[in-house]
C-alpha positions as CSV (number, residue, x, y, z in Angstrom):
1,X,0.0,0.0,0.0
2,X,2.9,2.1,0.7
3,X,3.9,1.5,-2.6
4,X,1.1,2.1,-4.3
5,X,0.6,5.5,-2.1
6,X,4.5,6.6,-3.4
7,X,4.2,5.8,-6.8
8,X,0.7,8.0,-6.7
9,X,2.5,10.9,-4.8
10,X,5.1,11.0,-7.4
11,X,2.6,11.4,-10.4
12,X,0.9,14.0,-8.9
13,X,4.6,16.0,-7.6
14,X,5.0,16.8,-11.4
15,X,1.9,18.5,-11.8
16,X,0.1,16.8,-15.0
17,X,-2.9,16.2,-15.9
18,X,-2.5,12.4,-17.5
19,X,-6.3,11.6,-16.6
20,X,-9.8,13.3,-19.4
21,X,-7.3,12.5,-21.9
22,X,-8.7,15.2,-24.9
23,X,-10.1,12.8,-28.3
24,X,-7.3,14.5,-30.0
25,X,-4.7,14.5,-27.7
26,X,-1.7,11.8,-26.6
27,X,0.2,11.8,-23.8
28,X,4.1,10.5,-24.5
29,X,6.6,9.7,-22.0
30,X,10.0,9.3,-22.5
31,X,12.6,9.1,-19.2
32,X,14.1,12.9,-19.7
33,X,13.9,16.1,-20.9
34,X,15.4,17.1,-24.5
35,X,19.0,18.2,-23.3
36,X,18.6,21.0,-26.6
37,X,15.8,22.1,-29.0
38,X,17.9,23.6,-31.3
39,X,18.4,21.3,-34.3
40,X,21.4,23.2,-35.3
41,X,23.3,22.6,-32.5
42,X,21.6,19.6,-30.6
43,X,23.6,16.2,-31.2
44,X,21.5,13.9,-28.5
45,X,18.4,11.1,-29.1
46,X,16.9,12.9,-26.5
47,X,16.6,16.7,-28.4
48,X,15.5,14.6,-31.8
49,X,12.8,12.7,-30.0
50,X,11.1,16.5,-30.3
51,X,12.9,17.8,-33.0
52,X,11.5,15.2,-35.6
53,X,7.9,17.1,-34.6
54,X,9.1,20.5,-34.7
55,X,11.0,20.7,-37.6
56,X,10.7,19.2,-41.2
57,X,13.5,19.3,-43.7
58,X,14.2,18.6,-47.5
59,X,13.0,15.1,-47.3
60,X,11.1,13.3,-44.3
61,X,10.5,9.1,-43.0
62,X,7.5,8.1,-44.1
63,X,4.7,5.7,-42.5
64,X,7.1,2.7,-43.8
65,X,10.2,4.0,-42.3
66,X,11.4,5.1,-46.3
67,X,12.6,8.9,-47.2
68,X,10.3,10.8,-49.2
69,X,10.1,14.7,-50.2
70,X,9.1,17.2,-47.5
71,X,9.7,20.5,-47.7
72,X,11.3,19.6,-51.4
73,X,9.5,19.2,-54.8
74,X,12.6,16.6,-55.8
75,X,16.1,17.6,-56.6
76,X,18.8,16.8,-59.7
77,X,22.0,15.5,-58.9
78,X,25.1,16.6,-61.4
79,X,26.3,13.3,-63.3
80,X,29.3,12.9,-61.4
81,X,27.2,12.6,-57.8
82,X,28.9,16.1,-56.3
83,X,26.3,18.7,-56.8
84,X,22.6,18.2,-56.1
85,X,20.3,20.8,-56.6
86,X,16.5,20.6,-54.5
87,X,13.4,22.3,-55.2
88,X,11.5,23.8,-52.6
89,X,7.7,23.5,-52.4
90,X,6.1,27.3,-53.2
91,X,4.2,28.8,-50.0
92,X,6.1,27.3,-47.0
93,X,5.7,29.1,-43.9
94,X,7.2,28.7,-40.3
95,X,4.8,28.6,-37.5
96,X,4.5,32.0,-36.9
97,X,3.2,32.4,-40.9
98,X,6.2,34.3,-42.4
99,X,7.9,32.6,-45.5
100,X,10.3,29.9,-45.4
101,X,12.6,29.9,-48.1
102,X,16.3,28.5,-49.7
103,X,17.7,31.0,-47.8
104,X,16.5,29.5,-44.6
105,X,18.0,26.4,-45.5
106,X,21.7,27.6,-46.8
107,X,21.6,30.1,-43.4
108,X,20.7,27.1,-41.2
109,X,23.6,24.4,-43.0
110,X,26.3,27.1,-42.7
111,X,25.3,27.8,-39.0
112,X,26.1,24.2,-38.4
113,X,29.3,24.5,-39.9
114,X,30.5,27.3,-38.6
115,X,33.3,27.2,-35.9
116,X,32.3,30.1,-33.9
117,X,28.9,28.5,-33.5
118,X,31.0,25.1,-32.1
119,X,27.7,22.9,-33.0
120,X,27.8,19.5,-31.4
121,X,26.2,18.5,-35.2
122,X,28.3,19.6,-37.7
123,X,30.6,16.2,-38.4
124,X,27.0,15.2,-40.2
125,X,27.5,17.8,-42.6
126,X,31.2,18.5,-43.0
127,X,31.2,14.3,-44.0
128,X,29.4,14.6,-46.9
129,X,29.8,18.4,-47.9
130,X,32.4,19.8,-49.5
131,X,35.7,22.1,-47.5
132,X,33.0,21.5,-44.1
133,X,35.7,20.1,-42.7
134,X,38.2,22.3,-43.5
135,X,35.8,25.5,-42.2
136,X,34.8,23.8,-39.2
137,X,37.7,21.7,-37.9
138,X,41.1,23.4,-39.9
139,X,39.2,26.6,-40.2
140,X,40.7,27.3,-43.4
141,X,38.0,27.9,-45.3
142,X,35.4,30.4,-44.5
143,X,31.9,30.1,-43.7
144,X,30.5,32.2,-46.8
145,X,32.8,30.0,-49.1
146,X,31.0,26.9,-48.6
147,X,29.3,26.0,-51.5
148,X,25.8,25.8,-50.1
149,X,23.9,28.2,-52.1
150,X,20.1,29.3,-52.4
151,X,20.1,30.3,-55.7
152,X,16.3,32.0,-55.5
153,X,13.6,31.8,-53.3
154,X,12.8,27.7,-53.6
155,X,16.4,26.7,-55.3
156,X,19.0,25.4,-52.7
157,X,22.5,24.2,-54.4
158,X,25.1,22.2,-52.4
159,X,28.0,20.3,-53.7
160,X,29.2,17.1,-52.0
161,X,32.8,16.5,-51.1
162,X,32.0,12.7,-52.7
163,X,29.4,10.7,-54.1
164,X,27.5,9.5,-50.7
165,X,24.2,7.6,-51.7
166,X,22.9,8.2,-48.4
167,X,22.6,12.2,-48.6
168,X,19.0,12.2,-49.2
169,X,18.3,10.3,-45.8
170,X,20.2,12.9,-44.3
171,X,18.1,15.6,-45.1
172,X,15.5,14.1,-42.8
173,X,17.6,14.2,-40.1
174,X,17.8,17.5,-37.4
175,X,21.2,18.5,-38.3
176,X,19.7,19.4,-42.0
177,X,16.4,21.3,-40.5
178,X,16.1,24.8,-41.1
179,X,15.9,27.4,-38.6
180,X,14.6,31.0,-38.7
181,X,17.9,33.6,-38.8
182,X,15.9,36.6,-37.6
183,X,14.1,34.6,-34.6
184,X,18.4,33.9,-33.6
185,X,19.5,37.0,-34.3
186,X,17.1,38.6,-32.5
187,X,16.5,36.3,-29.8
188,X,19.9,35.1,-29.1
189,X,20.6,31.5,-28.6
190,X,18.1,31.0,-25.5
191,X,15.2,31.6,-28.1
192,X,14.9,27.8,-28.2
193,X,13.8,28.2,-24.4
194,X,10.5,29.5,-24.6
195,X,7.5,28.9,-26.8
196,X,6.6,32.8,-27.3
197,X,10.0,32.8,-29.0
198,X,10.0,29.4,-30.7
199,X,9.5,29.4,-34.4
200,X,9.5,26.3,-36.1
201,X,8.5,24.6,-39.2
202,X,7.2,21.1,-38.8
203,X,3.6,19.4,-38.0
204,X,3.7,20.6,-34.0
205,X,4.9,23.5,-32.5
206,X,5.4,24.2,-28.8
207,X,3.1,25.9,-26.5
208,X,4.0,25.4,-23.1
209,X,7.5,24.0,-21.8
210,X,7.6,23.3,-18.0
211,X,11.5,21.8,-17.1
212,X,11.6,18.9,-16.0
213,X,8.0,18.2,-15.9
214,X,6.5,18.1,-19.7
215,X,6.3,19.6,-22.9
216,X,2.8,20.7,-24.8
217,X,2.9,20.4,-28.4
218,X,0.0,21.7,-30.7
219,X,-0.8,21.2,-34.6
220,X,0.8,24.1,-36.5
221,X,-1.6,25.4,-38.8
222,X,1.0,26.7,-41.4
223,X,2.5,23.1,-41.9
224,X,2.9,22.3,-45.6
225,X,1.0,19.0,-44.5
226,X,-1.4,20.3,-41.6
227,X,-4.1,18.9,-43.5
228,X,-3.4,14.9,-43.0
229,X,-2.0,15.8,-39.2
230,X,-5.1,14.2,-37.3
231,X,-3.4,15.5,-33.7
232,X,-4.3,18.3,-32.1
233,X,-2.1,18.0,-29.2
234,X,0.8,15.9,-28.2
235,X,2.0,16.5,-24.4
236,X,5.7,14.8,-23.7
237,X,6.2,13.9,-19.6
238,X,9.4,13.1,-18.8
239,X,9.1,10.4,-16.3
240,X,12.1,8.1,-15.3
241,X,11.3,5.6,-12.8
242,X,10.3,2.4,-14.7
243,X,7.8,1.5,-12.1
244,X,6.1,4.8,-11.9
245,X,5.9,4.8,-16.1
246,X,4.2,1.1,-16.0
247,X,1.5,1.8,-13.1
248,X,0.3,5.2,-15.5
249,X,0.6,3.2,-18.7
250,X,-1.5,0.7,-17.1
251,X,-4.1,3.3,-15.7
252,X,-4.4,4.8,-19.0
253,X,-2.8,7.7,-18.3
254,X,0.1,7.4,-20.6
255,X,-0.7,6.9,-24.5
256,X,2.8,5.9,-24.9
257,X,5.6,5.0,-23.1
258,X,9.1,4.7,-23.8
259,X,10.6,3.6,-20.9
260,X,10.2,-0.1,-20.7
261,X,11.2,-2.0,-17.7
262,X,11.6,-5.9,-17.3
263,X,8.0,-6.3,-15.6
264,X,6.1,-3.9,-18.4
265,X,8.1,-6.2,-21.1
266,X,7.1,-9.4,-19.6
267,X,3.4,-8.1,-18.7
268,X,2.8,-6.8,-22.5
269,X,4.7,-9.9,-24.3
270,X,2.8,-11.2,-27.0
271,X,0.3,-8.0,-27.2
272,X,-0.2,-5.2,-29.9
273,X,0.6,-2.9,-27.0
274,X,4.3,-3.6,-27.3
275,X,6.2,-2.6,-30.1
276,X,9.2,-3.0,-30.8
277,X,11.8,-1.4,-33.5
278,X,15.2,-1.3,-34.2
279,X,17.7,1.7,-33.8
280,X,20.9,1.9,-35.7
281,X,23.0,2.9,-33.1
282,X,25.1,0.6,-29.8
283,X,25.8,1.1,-26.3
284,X,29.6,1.4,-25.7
285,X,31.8,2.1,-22.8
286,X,34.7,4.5,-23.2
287,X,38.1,4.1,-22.2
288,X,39.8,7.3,-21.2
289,X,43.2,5.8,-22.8
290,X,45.2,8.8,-21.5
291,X,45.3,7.1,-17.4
292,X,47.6,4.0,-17.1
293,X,47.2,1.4,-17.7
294,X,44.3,1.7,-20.2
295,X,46.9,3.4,-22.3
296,X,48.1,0.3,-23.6
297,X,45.5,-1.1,-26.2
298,X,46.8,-4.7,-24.6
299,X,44.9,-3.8,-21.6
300,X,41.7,-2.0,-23.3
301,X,41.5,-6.0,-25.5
302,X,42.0,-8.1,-22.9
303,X,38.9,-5.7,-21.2
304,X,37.0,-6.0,-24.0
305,X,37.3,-9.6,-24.7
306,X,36.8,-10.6,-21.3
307,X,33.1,-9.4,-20.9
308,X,30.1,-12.4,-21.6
309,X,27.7,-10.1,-23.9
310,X,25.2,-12.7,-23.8
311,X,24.7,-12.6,-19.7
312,X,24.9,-8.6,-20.0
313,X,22.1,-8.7,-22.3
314,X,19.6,-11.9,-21.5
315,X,20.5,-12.0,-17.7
316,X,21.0,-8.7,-16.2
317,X,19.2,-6.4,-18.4
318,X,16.6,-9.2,-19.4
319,X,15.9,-7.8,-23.0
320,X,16.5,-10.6,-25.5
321,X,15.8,-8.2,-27.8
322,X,18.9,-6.2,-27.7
323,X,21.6,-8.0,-30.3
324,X,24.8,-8.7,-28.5
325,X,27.7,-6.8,-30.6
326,X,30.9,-7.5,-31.1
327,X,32.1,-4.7,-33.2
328,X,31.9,-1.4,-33.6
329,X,29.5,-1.1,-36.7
330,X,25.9,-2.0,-35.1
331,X,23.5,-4.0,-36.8
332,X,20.6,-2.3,-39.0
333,X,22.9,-0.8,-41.8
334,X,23.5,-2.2,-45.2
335,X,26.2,-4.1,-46.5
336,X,28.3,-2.3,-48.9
337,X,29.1,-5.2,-51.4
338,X,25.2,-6.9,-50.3
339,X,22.9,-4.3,-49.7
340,X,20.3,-7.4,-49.1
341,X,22.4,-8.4,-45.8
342,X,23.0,-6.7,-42.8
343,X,27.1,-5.2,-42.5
344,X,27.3,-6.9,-39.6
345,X,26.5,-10.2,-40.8
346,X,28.1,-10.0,-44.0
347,X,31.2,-9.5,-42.0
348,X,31.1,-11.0,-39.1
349,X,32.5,-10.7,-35.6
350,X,35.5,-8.3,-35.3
351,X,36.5,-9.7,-31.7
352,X,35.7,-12.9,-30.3
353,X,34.7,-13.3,-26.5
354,X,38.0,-15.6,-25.0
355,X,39.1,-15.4,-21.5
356,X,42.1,-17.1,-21.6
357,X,42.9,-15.0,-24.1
358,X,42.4,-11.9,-22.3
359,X,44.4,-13.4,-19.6
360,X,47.1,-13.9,-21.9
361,X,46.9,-10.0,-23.0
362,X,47.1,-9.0,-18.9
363,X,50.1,-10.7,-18.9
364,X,51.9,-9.5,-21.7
365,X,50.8,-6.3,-21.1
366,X,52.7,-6.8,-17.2
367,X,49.6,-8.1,-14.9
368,X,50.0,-11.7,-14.8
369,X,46.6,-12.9,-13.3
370,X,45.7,-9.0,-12.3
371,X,48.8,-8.9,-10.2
372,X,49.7,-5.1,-9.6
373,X,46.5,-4.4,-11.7
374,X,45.2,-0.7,-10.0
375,X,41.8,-0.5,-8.8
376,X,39.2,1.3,-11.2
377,X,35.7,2.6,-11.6
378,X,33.3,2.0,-14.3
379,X,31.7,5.6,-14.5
380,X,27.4,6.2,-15.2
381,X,24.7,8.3,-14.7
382,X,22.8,8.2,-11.2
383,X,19.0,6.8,-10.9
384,X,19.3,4.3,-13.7
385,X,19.2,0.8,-12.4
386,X,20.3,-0.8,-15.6
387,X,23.0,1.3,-16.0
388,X,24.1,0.3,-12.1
389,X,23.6,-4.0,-12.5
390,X,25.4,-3.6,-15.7
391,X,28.9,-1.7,-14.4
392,X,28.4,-4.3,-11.1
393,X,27.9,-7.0,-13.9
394,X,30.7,-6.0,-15.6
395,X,33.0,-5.4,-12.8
396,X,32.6,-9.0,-11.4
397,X,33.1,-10.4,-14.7
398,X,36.7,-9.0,-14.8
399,X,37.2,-9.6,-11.4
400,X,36.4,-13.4,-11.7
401,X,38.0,-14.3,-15.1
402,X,41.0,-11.4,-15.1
403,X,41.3,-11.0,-10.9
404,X,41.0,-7.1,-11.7
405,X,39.0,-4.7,-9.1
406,X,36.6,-2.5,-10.2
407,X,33.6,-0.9,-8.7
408,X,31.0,1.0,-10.1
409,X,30.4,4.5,-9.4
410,X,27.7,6.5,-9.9
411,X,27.5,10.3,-11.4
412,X,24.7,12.8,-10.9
413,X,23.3,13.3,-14.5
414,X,24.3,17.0,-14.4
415,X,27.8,16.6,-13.5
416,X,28.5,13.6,-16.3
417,X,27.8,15.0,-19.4
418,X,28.6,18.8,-18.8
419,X,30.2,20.4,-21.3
420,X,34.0,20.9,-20.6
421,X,33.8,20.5,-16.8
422,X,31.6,17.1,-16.9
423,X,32.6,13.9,-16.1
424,X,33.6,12.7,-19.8
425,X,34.2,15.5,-21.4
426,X,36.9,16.9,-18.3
427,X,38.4,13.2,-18.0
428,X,37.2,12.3,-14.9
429,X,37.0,8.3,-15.5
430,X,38.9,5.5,-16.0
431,X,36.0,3.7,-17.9
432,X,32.4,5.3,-18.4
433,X,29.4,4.4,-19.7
434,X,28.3,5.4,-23.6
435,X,26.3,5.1,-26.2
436,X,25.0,6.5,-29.9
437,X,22.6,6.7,-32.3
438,X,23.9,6.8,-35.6
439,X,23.1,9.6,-38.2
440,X,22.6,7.5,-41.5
441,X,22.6,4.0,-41.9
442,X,26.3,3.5,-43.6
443,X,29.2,2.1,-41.7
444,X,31.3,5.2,-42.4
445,X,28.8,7.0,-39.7
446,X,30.0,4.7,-37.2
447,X,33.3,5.3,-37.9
448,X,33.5,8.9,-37.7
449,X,32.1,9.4,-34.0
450,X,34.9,7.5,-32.6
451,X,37.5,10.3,-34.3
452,X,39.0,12.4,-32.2
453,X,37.9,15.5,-33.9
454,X,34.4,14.5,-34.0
455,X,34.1,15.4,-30.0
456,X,31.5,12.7,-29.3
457,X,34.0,10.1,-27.7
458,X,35.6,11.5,-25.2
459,X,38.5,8.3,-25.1
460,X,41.7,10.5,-25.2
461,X,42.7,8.0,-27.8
462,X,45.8,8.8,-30.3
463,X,45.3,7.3,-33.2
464,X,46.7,8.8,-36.2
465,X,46.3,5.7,-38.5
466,X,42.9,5.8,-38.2
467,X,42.1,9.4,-38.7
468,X,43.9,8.8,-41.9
469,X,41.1,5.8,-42.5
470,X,38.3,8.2,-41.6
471,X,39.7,11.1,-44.0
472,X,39.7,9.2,-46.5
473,X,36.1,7.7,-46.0
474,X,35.6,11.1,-46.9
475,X,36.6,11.3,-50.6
476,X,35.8,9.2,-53.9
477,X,35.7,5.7,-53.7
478,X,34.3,3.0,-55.4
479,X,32.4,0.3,-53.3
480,X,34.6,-2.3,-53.3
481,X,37.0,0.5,-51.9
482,X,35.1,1.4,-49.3
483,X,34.1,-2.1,-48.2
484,X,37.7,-2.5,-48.0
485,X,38.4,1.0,-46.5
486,X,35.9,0.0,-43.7
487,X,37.1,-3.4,-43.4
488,X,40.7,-1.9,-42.2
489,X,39.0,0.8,-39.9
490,X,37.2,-2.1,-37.6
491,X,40.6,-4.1,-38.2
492,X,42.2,-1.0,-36.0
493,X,39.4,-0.9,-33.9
494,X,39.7,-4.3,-33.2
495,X,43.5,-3.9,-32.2
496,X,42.9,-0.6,-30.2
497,X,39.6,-0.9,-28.1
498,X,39.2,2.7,-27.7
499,X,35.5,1.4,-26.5
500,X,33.4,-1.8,-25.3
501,X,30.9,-2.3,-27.6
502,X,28.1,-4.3,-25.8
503,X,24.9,-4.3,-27.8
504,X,23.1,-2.6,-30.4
505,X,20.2,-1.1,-29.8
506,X,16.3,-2.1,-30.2
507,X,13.3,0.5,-29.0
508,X,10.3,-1.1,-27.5
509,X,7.6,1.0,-26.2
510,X,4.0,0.5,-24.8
511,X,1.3,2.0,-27.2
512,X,-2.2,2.2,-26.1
513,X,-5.1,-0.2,-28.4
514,X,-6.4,3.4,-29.5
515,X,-3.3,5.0,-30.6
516,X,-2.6,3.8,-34.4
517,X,0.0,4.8,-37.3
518,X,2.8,5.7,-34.8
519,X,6.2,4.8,-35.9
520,X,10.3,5.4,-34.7
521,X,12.5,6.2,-37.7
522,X,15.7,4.4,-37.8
523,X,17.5,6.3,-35.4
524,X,14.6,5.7,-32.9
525,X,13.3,9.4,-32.7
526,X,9.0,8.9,-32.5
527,X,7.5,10.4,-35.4
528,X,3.3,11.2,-34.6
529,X,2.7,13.4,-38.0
530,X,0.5,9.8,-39.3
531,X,-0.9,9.1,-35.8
532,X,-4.5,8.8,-35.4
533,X,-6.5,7.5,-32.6
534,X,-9.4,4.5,-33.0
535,X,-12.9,5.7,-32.0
């Protein structure tokens, strides 16, 4: 009773209304709120899980997870795949009615790529589009250089630094939304904060924002597409504790829930209320290779090798679901050579799970059976039981099959991901907890957010060899020279276990009977543009 009485205390603390659900009207939980709302700058699942509503861009997922023109009539694409050149639908409009033009779009990609903006986005862009790395990371070419170009009012040019089949998907993504210049300008960069400031451009747009608590979205009348958006309202509550999301799901007073917990899994097996979908992206643990002794890659393999992915995965997280990986290349992308099989399987394993092996590695490496090994910590975020069985999980694993110590330690959310001062990003770790969602579903994606000028692994890892492998991802190749080029850069990764790969990722979620048409594109952001709810 107790319990029961908490679990009730705790929905009413955040002060919303689950319960006369409106006919038009879902409620969506997901464990957090978006860390930014600024697709421009924002580089986390979190920020896209409202961005995908907000914003629309070039192209867009469909119903059956495919790309297809948004904000674009089509585009033509020069013969040698460099320059494409989109047509914009006539009368766009952002929320607040003005018109949205090429302009919009060529101001928006140039923000990303420009230094003095530092966005947390722009290796999307500056990998596919020509000199964006030299403006953003060599700073050698300027921003108004960059050959993005509207040429009129619904004519947007851009030349590619190489033929990348994959550059139409990216135009759905956030990194490729447009926003509005004179909103920025005027505003500065907190106008993503409030909704009497917020000008977007996609099926919802925000009118209330409470941190911490929820978000209210509404249906923006000046959509291209407002006409097929059945939703009037979509609220987002950011609830955390697994229990807690279950007993409102249950009640009816979530439409959809994100956070799924052991019990909700095994409770909605075998229903229509659990869906499932898979996420091209893998949870990883980072070694901070500048601390001995996880600056020798002998000790970051034997590490790697030593963890059973299986027991992570089945037995202490208890999703079945959740592929085991052992690579760095997570499964949903397509091969290269055999765009009908998965990368993954068409390669195979890059690492094989081998104790005695690892042991063998410890001892080379100086720590014959863990002797003179030095304690460590595996570092992650606070309030996330998964995240806490795992890093005990995986400290007993080494501890019985390498006689290492390790013990888990966990970080307020606040303090771990700050920017510069957090716990990754300042260094303070010897192992911490990871994970990404990839940008477009081609290995090379993979690749690139374990570079060291990418900023998104935070590893301390000194590689030259393989930022020469990612550079030259970045120019012409033919297939066969990219299958090989990839080949080679998990080859590396393989001998240097900058991170632990430990699964890829699969979303499930608990939808409500009366909630139909909702979908998760393949980076697992919820799209509710073709929702509709059953009478």
């Amino acid at each position: 009773m107790k319990k029961l009485l908490l679990l009730a205390l705790t929905l009413a603390l955040l002060c919303v209304t689950f319960s006369a659900l409106a006919e038009n009207k879902i409620t969506f939980q997901m464990a957090g709120e978006p860390e930014c709302m600024d697709p421009t700058i924002n580089d986390y699942s979190t920020g896209s899980y409202a961005l995908q509503n907000l914003f629309r861009g070039l192209y867009k997922y469909a119903p059956d997870g495919s790309v297809v023109p948004a904000l674009a009539e089509g585009y033509e694409v020069s013969d040698d795949g460099l320059v494409y050149t989109f047509k914009l639908k006539e009368g766009l409009k952002w929320s607040d009615g003005s018109p949205l033009t090429a302009h919009d779009f060529e101001y928006s990609w140039k923000r990303v790529l420009d230094p003095s903006v530092g966005s947390e986005t722009a290796y999307t862009l500056y990998g596919v589009i020509k000199d964006g790395y030299a403006c953003f990371v060599d700073q050698t070419v300027a921003v108004d250089d960059l050959p993005i170009k509207a040429l009129d009012d619904t004519t947007l040019q851009v030349e590619l630094l190489a033929p990348a089949s994959y550059f139409i998907s990216l135009t759905a993504t956030t990194a490729f939304m447009p926003v509005k210049r004179e909103v920025i300008e005027t505003v500065g960069e907190d106008w993503e904060m409030d909704p009497a400031t917020y000008v977007c451009n996609g099926p919802f747009m925000p009118t209330e924002m409470k941190p911490d608590e929820s978000y209210t979205f509404v249906k923006n009348p000046y959509y291209y597409n407002a006409d097929e958006v059945q939703l009037d309202e979509v609220q987002y509550v950011f609830l955390g504790a697994a229990e807690t999301v279950k007993m409102a799901f249950d009640n009816g007073e979530l439409d959809i829930a994100t956070t799924v917990s052991p019990d909700a899994m095994a409770a909605y097996e075998g229903t229509p209320n659990l869906m499932a979908s898979s996420r091209i992206g893998y949870r990883y643990y980072e070694f901070n290779c500048a601390k001995a002794p996880f600056d020798d890659a002998r000790v970051r393999r034997a590490l790697t090798m030593a963890l059973d992915r299986g027991i992570l995965v089945n037995t202490i997280i208890e999703d079945p679901t959740r592929p085991t990986l052992r690579g760095w290349v997570p499964y949903g992308i397509k091969d290269v050579l055999q765009p009908a099989s998965d990368w993954r399987d068409a390669v195979g394993d890059a690492f094989a799970e081998d104790v005695e092996a690892a042991k063998a590695l410890l001892a080379e490496a100086g720590y014959p059976d863990g002797e003179g090994f030095p304690p460590f910590t595996v570092k992650y975020v606070s309030g996330n039981t998964e995240l806490e069985n795992v890093a005990q999980a995986m400290c007993a694993m080494w501890k019985q099959a390498l006689g290492i110590d390790c013990s888990p330690v966990a970080v307020e959310d606040g303090v771990y991901w700050a920017d510069d001062t957090g716990t990754r990003d300042s260094g303070d770790f010897e192992i911490a907890y990871m994970g990404y969602t990839l940008d477009y579903a081609e290995p090379s994606a993979a690749f690139f957010i374990l570079e060291n000028a990418e900023g998104n692994a935070c590893t301390r890892w000194d590689c030259p060899e393989y930022l020469a492998l990612c550079q030259q991802m970045r120019g012409i190749l033919s297939d066969d020279a990219r299958e090989a080029l990839y080949l080679q850069a998990e080859a590396t990764l393989a001998e240097e276990c900058p991170v632990i790969p430990i699964y890829s990722y699969n979303d499930t979620a608990l939808v409500a009977s009366r909630v139909q048409g909702f979908i998760r594109n393949s980076n697992g952001h919820p799209i509710f543009e073709y929702v509709t709810l059953a009478e």
